[in-house]
C-alpha positions in Angstrom: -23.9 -3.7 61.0 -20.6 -5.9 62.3 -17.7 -4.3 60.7 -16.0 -7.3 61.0 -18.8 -10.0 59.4 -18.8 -6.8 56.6 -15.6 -7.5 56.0 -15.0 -11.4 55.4 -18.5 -10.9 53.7 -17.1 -8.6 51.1 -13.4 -10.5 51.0 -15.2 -13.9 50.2 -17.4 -12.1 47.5 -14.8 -10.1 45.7 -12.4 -12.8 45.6 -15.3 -15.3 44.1 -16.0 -12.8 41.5 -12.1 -12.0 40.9 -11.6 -15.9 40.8 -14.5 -16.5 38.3 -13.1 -13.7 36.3 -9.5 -15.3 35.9 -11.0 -19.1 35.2 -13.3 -17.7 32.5 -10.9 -15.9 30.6 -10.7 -16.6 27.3 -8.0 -19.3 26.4 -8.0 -20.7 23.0 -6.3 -23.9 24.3 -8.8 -25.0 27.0 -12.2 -25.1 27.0 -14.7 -24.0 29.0 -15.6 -27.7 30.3 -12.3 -28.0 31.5 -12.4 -25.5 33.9 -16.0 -25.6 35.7 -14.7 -27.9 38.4 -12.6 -25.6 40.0 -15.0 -22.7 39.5 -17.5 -25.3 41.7 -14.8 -26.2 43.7 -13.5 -22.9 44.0 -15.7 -19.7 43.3 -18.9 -21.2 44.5 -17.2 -22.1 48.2 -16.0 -18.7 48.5 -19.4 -17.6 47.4 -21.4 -19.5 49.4 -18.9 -18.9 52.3 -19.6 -14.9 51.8 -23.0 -15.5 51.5 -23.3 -17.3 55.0 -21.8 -14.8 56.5 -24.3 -12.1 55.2 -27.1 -11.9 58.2 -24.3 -11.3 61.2 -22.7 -8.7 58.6 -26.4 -6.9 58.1 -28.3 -8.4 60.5 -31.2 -5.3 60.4 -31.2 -5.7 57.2 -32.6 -9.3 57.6 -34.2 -8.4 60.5 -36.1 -5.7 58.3 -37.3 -8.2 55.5 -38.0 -11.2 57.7 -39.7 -9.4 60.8 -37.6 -10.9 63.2 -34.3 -11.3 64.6 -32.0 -14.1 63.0 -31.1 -15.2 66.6 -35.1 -15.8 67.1 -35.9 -19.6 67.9 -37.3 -21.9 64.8 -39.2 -24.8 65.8 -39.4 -27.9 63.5 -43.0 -29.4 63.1 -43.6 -32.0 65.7 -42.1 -35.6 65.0 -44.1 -38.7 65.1 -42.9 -39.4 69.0 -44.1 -36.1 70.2 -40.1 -34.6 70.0 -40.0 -30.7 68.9 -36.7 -29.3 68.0 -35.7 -25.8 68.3 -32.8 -23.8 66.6 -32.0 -21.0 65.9 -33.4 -19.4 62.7 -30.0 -18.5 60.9 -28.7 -22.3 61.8 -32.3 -24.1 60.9 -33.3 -21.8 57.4 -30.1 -19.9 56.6 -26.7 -22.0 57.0 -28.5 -25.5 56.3 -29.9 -25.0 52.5 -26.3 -23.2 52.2 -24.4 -26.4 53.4 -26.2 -28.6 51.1 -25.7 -26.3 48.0 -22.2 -26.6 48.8 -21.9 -30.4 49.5 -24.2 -31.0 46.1 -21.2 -28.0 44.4 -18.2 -29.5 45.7 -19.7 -33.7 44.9 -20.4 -32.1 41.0 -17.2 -30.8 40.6 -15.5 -33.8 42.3 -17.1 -36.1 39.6 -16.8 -33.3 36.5 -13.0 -33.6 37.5 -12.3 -37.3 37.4 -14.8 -37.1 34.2 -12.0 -34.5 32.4 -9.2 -36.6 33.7 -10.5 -39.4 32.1 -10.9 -37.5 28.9 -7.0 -36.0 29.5 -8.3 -32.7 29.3 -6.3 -30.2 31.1 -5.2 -32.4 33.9 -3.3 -30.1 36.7 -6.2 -27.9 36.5 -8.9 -30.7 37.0 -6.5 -32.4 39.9 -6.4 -28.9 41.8 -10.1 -29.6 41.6 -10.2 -32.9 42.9 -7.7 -32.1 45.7 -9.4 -29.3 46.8 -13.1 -31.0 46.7 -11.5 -34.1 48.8 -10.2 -31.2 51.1 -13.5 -29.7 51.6 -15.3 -33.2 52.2 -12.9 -33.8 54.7 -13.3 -30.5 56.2 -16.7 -31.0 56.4 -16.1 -34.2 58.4 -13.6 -32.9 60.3 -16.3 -30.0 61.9 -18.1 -32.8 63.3 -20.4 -35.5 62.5 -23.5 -34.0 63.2 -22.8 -30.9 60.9 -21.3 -33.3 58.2 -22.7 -31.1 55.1 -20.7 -28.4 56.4 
């Protein structure tokens, strides 16, 4: 176990959870629609940023379950023109559904957002939402074209 990986593991987990918590709370003035975009943009980045981070904070744990180590080589099957690409298994099978699950998230509650604004329901909620989803897409273009869904 890396102590360290443990750590922003459990950080990034707790504080989804705490997050979650607070937004969910009940509050007779807003409802519950009002407030999934920022638990998408919010909670489920923290989430899914804790959860990425799982194999390097357990890694014998995963190395235990799959039967290998998550630094082992995966190879794509074989394009068309006779190419074969390797990577490694926790980029190839672990980070890349992750990444997509969290461009699909933050795009929901991007759109969810301008949906409530449109409907004037809690607003500065619903713009922290859209800010913060147009500052993960731009994050995840900033990190480089070729990893573009974070």
């Amino acid at each position: 176990m890396q102590p360290i990986f443990g750590l922003y593991c459990g950080v990034l987990m707790v504080s989804s959870i705490i997050v979650t918590l607070l937004l969910l709370r009940n509050r007779p003035t807003r409802g519950i629609s009002s407030r999934v975009p920022m638990l998408l943009e919010l909670s489920l980045v923290l989430f899914l940023g804790g959860l990425a981070l799982l194999p390097g904070a357990i890694p014998s744990v995963f190395q235990r379950v799959l039967g290998h180590s998550i630094g082992d080589a995966y190879r794509y099957p074989v394009q068309a023109n006779g190419t074969q690409i390797t990577e490694s298994w926790i980029l190839a099978r672990w980070l890349t559904p992750i990444s997509h699950v969290l461009l699909a998230g933050t795009v929901v509650g991007m759109l969810w957002s301008l949906f409530n604004l449109r409907r004037a329901q809690d607003r500065a909620l619903n713009v922290a939402a859209l800010c913060l989803g147009v500052f993960w897409l731009g994050i995840g273009i900033l990190t480089g074209p070729m990893r573009f869904p974070f």
